[in-house]
C-alpha positions in Angstrom: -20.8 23.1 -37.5 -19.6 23.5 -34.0 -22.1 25.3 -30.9 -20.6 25.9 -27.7 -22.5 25.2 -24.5 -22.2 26.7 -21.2 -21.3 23.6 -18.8 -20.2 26.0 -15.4 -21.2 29.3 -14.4 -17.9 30.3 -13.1 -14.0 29.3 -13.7 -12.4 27.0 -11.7 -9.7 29.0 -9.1 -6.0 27.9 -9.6 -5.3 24.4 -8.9 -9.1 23.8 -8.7 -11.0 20.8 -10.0 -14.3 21.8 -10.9 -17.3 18.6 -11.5 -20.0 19.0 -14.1 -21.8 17.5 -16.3 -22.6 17.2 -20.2 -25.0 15.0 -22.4 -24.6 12.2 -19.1 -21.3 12.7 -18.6 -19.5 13.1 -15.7 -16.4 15.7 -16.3 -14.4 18.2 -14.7 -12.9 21.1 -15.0 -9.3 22.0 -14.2 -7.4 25.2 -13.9 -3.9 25.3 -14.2 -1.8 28.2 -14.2 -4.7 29.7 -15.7 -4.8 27.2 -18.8 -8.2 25.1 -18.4 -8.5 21.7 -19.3 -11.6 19.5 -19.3 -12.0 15.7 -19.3 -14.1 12.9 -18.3 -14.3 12.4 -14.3 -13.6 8.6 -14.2 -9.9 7.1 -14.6 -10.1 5.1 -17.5 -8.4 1.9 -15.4 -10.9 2.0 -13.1 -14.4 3.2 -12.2 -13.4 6.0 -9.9 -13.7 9.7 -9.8 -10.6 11.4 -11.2 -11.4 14.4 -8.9 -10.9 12.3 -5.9 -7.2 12.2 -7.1 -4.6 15.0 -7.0 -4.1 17.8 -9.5 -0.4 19.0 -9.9 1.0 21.1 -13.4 -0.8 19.6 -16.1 -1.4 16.1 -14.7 -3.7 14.8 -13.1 -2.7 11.1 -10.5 -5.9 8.6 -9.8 -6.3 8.3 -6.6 -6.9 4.3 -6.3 -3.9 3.0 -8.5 -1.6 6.2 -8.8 -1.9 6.4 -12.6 -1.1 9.8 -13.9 -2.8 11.2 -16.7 -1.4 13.9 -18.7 -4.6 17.0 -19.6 -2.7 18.2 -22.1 -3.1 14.9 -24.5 -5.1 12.5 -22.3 -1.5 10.0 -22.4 -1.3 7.7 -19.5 2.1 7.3 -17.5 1.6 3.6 -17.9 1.2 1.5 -20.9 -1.6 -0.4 -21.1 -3.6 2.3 -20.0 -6.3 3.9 -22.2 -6.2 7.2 -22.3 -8.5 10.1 -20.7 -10.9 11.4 -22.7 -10.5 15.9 -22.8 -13.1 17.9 -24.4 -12.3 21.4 -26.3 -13.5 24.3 -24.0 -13.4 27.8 -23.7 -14.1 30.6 -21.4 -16.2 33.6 -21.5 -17.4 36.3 -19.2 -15.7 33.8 -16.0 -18.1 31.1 -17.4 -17.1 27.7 -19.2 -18.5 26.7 -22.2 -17.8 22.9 -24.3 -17.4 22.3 -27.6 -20.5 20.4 -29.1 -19.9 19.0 -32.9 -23.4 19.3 -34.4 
């Protein structure tokens, strides 16, 4: 059974990058075109905050190394590259909410 909790109290604005986080982890919160995606906040290459790096249509490039992620799937541009980690969310009332698997 699945339990959503509230991780931000108000949507990210378009092309924002929102940080949280959930159970430890650091994440983030993007809003695209008004399609939110949410995924762990460090490139998986390297210990660095994905926010730091630059957000443009469903993509997201590390700042330190230039890898591009895709939020859609988590798929690096590179191979070799593990992949980002998303989480399911949702929104309600402007707030975000994550999907926890109980």
């Amino acid at each position: 059974m699945a339990q959503w909790i509230e991780i931000l109290d108000k949507k990210p604005k378009l092309g924002e990058m929102l940080e949280t986080t959930f159970k430890g982890e650091d994440l983030f919160v993007a809003n695209v075109n008004d399609e939110l995606f949410c995924a762990k906040n460090k490139c998986p290459h390297e210990d660095i905050k994905l926010t730091l790096g630059c957000l443009k249509n469903k993509t997201i490039r590390c700042s330190l190394h230039g890898f591009i992620f895709n939020l859609t799937n988590g798929k690096a541009n590179e191979e070799g590259i593990d992949d980002l980690i998303l989480y399911p969310i949702k929104e309600l009332n402007n707030k975000i909410f994550i999907k926890e698997d109980l």
